[in-house]
Residue, then its C-alpha position, 0 to 999 in steps of 0.5 A: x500500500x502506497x505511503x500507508x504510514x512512513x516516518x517523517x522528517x522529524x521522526x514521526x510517523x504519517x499516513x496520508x490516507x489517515x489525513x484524508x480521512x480525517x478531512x473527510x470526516x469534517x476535522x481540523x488538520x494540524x500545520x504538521x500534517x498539512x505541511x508533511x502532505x505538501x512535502x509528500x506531494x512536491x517529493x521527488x522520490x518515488x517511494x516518498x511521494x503522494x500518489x496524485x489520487x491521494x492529493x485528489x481524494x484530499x482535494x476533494x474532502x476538502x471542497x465538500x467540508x472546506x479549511x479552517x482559517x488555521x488550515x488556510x494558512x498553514x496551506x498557504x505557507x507550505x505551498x509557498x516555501x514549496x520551491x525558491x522564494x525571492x529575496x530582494x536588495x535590502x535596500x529595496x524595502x517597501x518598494x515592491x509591490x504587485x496586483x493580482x486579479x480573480x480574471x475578467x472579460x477584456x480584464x488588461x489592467x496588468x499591461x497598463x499597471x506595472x509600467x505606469x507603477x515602475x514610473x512611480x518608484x515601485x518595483x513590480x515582479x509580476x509573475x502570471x498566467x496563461x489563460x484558461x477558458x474564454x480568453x488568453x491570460x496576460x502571458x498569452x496577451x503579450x506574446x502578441x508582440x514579436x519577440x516578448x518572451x515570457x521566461x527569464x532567469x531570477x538573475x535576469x528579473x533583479x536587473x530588470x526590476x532594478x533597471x526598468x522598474x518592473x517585468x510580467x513573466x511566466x512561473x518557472x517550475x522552482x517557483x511554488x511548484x505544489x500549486x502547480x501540481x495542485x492547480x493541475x488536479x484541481x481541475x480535473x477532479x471539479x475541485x476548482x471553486x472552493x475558496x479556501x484552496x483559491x486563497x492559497x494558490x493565489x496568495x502562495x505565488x505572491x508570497x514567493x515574490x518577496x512583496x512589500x505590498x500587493x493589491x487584489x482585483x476580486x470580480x464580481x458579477x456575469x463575467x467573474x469567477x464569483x458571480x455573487x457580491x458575498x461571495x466575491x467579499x467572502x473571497x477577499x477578506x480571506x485573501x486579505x487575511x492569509x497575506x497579512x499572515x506573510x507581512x504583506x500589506x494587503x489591499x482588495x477591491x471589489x470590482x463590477x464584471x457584469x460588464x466587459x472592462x474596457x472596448x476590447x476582448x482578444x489577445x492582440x487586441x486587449x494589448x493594443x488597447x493596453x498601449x492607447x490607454x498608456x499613451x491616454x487615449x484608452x477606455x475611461x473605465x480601464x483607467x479608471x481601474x489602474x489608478x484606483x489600484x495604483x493609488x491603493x499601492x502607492x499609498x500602501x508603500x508610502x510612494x503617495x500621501x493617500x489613495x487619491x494622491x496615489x491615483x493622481x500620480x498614476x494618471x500623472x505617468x501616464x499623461x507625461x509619458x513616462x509609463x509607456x516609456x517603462x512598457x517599451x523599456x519592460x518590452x526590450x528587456x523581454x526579448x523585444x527589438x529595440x526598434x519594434x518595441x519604439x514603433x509599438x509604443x510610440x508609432x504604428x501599434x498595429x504594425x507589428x500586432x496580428x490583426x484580423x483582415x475578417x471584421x464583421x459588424x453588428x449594428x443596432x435595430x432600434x435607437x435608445x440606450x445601450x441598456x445591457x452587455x453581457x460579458x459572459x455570451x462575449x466571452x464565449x464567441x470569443x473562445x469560439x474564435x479560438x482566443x482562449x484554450x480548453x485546456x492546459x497548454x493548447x495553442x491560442x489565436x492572438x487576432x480574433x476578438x470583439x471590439x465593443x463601439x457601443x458602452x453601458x448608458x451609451x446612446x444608439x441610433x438605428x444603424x450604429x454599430x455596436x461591436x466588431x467581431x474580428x476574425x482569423x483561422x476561425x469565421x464568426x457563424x450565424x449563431x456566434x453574430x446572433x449570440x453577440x446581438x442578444x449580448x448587447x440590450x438596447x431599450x428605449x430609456x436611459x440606464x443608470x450604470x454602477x461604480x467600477x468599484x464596489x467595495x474596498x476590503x482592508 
C-alpha cells in the first residue's frame, strides 16, 4: 500500500490516507500534517511521494467540508516555501509591490499597471498566467508582440526590476511548484471553486515574490469567477487575511464584471488597447481601474500621501509619458527589438500586432440606450474564435476578438454599430453574430450604470 504510514522528517510517523480521512470526516488538520502532505506531494522520490489520487481524494474532502482559517494558512505557507522564494536588495524595502486579479472579460489592467507603477518608484515582479477558458491570460496577451518572451532567469528579473522598474513573466517550475501540481488536479477532479484552496494558490505565488505590498482585483458579477457580491467579499477578506499572515500589506477591491472592462476582448487586441490607454487615449473605465489600484499601492508603500494622491500620480505617468516609456523599456528587456518595441509604443501599434483582415459588424435595430452587455455570451464567441484554450497548454489565436463601439448608458441610433467581431483561422457563424446581438440590450430609456468599484476590503 502506497505511503500507508512512513516516518517523517522529524521522526514521526504519517499516513496520508489517515489525513484524508480525517478531512473527510469534517476535522481540523494540524500545520504538521498539512505541511508533511505538501512535502509528500512536491517529493521527488518515488517511494516518498503522494500518489496524485491521494492529493485528489484530499482535494476533494476538502471542497465538500472546506479549511479552517488555521488550515488556510498553514496551506498557504507550505505551498509557498514549496520551491525558491525571492529575496530582494535590502535596500529595496517597501518598494515592491504587485496586483493580482480573480480574471475578467477584456480584464488588461496588468499591461497598463506595472509600467505606469515602475514610473512611480515601485518595483513590480509580476509573475502570471496563461489563460484558461474564454480568453488568453496576460502571458498569452503579450506574446502578441514579436519577440516578448515570457521566461527569464531570477538573475535576469533583479536587473530588470532594478533597471526598468518592473517585468510580467511566466512561473518557472522552482517557483511554488505544489500549486502547480495542485492547480493541475484541481481541475480535473471539479475541485476548482472552493475558496479556501483559491486563497492559497493565489496568495502562495505572491508570497514567493518577496512583496512589500500587493493589491487584489476580486470580480464580481456575469463575467467573474464569483458571480455573487458575498461571495466575491467572502473571497477577499480571506485573501486579505492569509497575506497579512506573510507581512504583506494587503489591499482588495471589489470590482463590477457584469460588464466587459474596457472596448476590447482578444489577445492582440486587449494589448493594443493596453498601449492607447498608456499613451491616454484608452477606455475611461480601464483607467479608471489602474489608478484606483495604483493609488491603493502607492499609498500602501508610502510612494503617495493617500489613495487619491496615489491615483493622481498614476494618471500623472501616464499623461507625461513616462509609463509607456517603462512598457517599451519592460518590452526590450523581454526579448523585444529595440526598434519594434519604439514603433509599438510610440508609432504604428498595429504594425507589428496580428490583426484580423475578417471584421464583421453588428449594428443596432432600434435607437435608445445601450441598456445591457453581457460579458459572459462575449466571452464565449470569443473562445469560439479560438482566443482562449480548453485546456492546459493548447495553442491560442492572438487576432480574433470583439471590439465593443457601443458602452453601458451609451446612446444608439438605428444603424450604429455596436461591436466588431474580428476574425482569423476561425469565421464568426450565424449563431456566434446572433449570440453577440442578444449580448448587447438596447431599450428605449436611459440606464443608470454602477461604480467600477464596489467595495474596498482592508
Amino acid at each position: 500500500m502506497r505511503d500507508n504510514k512512513q516516518e517523517s522528517a522529524n521522526g514521526i510517523h504519517f499516513s496520508i490516507p489517515d489525513v484524508i480521512r480525517k478531512k473527510r470526516d469534517g476535522k481540523e488538520l494540524t500545520e504538521q500534517e498539512i505541511q508533511e502532505l505538501v512535502d509528500r506531494l512536491v517529493s521527488t522520490d518515488s517511494g516518498h511521494r503522494a500518489h496524485d489520487s491521494q492529493i485528489g481524494a484530499f482535494l476533494m474532502a476538502t471542497f465538500l467540508n472546506g479549511l479552517t482559517n488555521a488550515e488556510t494558512s498553514a496551506l498557504t505557507r507550505a505551498m509557498t516555501f514549496s520551491g525558491y522564494t525571492f529575496q530582494w536588495p535590502l535596500e529595496w524595502k517597501g518598494t515592491v509591490a504587485d496586483k493580482h486579479s480573480t480574471g475578467g472579460v477584456g480584464d488588461k489592467v496588468s499591461l497598463v499597471l506595472a509600467p505606469a507603477l515602475a514610473a512611480c518608484g515601485l518595483r513590480v515582479p509580476m509573475i502570471s498566467g496563461r489563460g484558461l477558458d474564454f480568453t488568453g491570460g496576460t502571458l498569452d496577451k503579450l506574446e502578441a508582440i514579436p519577440g516578448y518572451t515570457v521566461l527569464l532567469s531570477k538573475e535576469k528579473m533583479q536587473a530588470m526590476l532594478d533597471t526598468v522598474g518592473c517585468c510580467i513573466v511566466g512561473q518557472t517550475e522552482d517557483i511554488v511548484p505544489a500549486d502547480k501540481l495542485i492547480y493541475a488536479l484541481r481541475d480535473i477532479t471539479a475541485t476548482v471553486e472552493r475558496e479556501e484552496l483559491i486563497v492559497a494558490s493565489i496568495i502562495s505565488k505572491k508570497a514567493a515574490e518577496g512583496l512589500d505590498s500587493l493589491i487584489l482585483d476580486v470580480k464580481t458579477g456575469r463575467g467573474a469567477m464569483m458571480k455573487e457580491l458575498e461571495q466575491s467579499r467572502s473571497l477577499a477578506r480571506k485573501m486579505v487575511d492569509v497575506g497579512k499572515s506573510f507581512g504583506m500589506n494587503v489591499t482588495a477591491l471589489v470590482t463590477d464584471m457584469d460588464t466587459p472592462l474596457g472596448n476590447t476582448i482578444g489577445n492582440a487586441l486587449e494589448v493594443a488597447e493596453a498601449i492607447q490607454s498608456l499613451r491616454n487615449e484608452g477606455p475611461e473605465d480601464l483607467l479608471t481601474l489602474t489608478s484606483y489600484t495604483g493609488g491603493h499601492l502607492l499609498f500602501s508603500t508610502g510612494k503617495a500621501t493617500s489613495v487619491e494622491d496615489g491615483k493622481s500620480k498614476i494618471l500623472q505617468a501616464i499623461r507625461d509619458g513616462s509609463a509607456l516609456q517603462k512598457f517599451q523599456d519592460m518590452l526590450v528587456g523581454q526579448g523585444v527589438d529595440a526598434e519594434v518595441a519604439q514603433e509599438v509604443s510610440f508609432g504604428n501599434i498595429w504594425k507589428h500586432l496580428p490583426a484580423s483582415v475578417n471584421v464583421t459588424h453588428i449594428t443596432a435595430s432600434s435607437s435608445g440606450f445601450v441598456e445591457d452587455i453581457d460579458p459572459l455570451a462575449i466571452a464565449r464567441v470569443c473562445h469560439s474564435l479560438g482566443c482562449g484554450r480548453t485546456k492546459p497548454g493548447s495553442p491560442v489565436l492572438l487576432e480574433p476578438g470583439v471590439v465593443l463601439k457601443k458602452k453601458l448608458g451609451d446612446a444608439v441610433q438605428a444603424g450604429d454599430i455596436l461591436c466588431e467581431v474580428h476574425q482569423g483561422k476561425i469565421l464568426a457563424s450565424d449563431t456566434h453574430l446572433e449570440s453577440l446581438r442578444n449580448a448587447i440590450r438596447v431599450a428605449e430609456n436611459a440606464v443608470k450604470t454602477r461604480s467600477i468599484i464596489i467595495d474596498v476590503i482592508e
